[in-house]
C-alpha positions in Angstrom: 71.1 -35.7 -12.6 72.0 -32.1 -14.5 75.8 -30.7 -14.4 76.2 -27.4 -13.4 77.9 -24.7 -15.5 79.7 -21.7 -14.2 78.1 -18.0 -15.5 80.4 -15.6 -13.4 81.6 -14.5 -10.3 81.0 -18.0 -8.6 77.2 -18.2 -9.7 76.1 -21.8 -11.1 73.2 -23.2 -13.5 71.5 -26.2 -13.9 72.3 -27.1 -17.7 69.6 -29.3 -17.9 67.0 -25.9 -17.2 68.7 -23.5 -20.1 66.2 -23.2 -22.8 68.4 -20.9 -24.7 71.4 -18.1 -24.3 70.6 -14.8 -26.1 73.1 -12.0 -26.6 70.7 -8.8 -25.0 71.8 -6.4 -27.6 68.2 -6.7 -29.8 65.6 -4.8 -28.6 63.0 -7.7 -28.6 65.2 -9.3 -25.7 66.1 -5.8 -23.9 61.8 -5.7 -23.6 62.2 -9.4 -22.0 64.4 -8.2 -19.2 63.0 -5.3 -18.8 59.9 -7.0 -18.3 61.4 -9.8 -16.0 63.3 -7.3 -13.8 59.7 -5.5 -13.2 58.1 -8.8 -12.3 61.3 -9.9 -10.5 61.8 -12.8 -12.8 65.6 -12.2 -13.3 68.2 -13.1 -11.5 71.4 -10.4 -12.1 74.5 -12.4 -11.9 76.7 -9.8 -13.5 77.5 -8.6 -9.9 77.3 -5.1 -11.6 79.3 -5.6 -14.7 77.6 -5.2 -17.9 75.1 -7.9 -19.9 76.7 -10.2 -22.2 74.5 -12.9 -22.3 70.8 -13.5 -20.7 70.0 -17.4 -20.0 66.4 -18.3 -20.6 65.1 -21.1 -18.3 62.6 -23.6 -18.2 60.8 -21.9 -15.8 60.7 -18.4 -17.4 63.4 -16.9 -15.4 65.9 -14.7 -17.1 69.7 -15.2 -15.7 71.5 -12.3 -17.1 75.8 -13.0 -17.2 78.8 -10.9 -17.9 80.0 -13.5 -19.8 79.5 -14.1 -23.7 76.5 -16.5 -24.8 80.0 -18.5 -26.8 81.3 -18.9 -23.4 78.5 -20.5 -21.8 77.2 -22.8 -24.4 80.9 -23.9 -24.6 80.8 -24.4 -21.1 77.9 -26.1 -21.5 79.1 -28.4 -24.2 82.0 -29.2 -22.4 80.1 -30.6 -19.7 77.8 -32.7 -22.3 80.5 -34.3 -22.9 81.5 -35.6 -20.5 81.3 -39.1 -20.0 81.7 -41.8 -17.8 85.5 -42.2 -16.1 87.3 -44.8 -17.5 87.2 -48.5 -16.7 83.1 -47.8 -16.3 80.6 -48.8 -18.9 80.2 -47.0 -21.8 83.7 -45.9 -22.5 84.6 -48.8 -24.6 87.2 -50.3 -21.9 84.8 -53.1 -20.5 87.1 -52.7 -17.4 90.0 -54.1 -19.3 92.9 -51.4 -19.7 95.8 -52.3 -21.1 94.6 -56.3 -22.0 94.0 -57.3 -25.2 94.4 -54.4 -27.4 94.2 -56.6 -30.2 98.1 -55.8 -31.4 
């Protein structure tokens, strides 16, 4: 199941559906959403505010954010990492807080 990052003014993305998170200063990647906003491939989430970052999906849509790219993909990082709450498997606890620590 993917987690769900926040990009601004209460708009969400899949995580698992970023291919990448550009800053749109270079002109190669102003051409890209200029192109995507003519073929309505973008999706403005800047609620009028200026581009700071452009989200590249899986599915060729452009997600354009006010927020910086840094933001995001620490956003995104945070929630890789994430793991399973304690006492479940895979956090080392087998279930057993607080018996035999081994001291």
């Amino acid at each position: 199941m993917g987690q769900f990052i926040h990009v601004g003014f209460g708009n969400i993305v899949n995580t698992d559906k970023i291919v990448a998170v550009v800053s749109p200063e270079s002109a190669p990647v102003r051409r890209l959403v200029q192109r995507a906003r003519e073929e309505g491939t973008a999706v403005d989430a800047t609620q009028g505010r200026r581009t700071k970052a452009v989200l590249v999906m899986e599915n060729s849509q452009l997600i354009l954010s006010a927020l910086l790219p840094e933001t995001i993909a620490q956003r995104a990082r945070q929630h890789a990492d994430v793991g399973p709450a304690v006492g479940e498997e895979g956090d080392g606890t087998d279930g057993q807080e607080g018996e035999g620590d081994g001291t």
